[in-house]
C-alpha positions as CSV (number, residue, x, y, z in Angstrom):
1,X,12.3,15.3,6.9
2,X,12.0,18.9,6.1
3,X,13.3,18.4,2.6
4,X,10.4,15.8,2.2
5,X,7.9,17.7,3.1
6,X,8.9,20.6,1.1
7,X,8.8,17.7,-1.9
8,X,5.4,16.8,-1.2
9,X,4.0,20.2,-0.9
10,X,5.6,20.9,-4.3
11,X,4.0,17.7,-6.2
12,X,0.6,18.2,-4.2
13,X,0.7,21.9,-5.9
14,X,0.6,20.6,-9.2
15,X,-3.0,18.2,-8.4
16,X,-1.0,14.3,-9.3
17,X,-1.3,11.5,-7.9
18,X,1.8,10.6,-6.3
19,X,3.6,7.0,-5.0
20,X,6.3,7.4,-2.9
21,X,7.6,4.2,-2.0
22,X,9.9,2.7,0.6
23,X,11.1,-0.5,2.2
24,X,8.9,-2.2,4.7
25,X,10.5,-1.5,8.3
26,X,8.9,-3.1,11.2
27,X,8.6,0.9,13.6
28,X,6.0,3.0,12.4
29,X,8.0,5.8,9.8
30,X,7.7,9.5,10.2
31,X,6.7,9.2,6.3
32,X,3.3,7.6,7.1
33,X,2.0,10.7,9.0
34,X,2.4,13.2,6.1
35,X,1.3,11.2,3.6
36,X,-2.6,10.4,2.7
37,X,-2.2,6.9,2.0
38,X,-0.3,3.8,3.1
39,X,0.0,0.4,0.8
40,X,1.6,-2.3,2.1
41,X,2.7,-5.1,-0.4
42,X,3.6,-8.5,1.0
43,X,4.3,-12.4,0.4
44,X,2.4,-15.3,2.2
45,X,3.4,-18.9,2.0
46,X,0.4,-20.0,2.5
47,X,0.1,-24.7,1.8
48,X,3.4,-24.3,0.3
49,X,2.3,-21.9,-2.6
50,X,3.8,-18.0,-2.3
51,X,0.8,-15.7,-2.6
52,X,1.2,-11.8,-3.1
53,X,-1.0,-9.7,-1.0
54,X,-1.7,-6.2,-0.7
55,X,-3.2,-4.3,2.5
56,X,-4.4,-0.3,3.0
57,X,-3.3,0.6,6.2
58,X,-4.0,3.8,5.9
59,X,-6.1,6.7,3.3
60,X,-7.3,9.5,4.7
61,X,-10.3,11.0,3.7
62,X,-12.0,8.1,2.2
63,X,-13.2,4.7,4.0
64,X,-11.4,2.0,1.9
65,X,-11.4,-1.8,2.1
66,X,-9.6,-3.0,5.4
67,X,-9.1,-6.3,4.3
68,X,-5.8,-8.3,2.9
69,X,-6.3,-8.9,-0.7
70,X,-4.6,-11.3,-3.1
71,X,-3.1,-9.9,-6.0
72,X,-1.1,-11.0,-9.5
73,X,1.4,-8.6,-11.5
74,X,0.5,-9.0,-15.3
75,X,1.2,-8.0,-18.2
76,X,-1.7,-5.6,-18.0
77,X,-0.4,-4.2,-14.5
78,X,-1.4,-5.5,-11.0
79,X,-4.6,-7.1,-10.3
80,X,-5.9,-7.0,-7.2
81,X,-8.6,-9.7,-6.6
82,X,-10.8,-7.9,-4.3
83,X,-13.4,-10.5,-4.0
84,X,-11.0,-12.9,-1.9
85,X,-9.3,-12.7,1.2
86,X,-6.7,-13.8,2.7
87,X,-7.6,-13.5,6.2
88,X,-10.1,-16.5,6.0
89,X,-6.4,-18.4,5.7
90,X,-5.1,-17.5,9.0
């Protein structure tokens, strides 16, 4: 943990943006505490069709949209369709 932290600090000194990512584990990880945002990425089946969501859990300092979004990875990057929902499908 120390040795992350001491990462962090280093890359926050330099002003960047900065994605750290990991694999989804069900218990809150120490990670999420020292970090300023949180992103999940996740799969639905939602009617027999797999749909790709993304959700903020977490950005400090900022208000941010609280709500699961659909989302496509393109050729132009990831598109996030923030005009639809997903939780009207639960």
């Amino acid at each position: 943990m120390k040795s992350l932290i001491s990462l962090l600090k280093m890359i926050n000194s330099y002003e960047t943006t900065t994605l750290l990512l990991s694999e989804f584990i069900k218990e809150v990880q120490a990670e999420e505490f020292i970090v300023n945002g949180v992103f999940e990425l996740r799969e639905y089946e939602i009617r027999g069709s797999v749909i790709r969501a993304i959700r903020i859990k977490k950005m400090r300092g900022t208000a941010y949209d609280e709500n699961i979004r659909p989302y496509k990875i393109t050729d132009n990057g990831l598109v996030v369709y923030n005009k639809e929902s997903l939780s009207i499908l639960f």
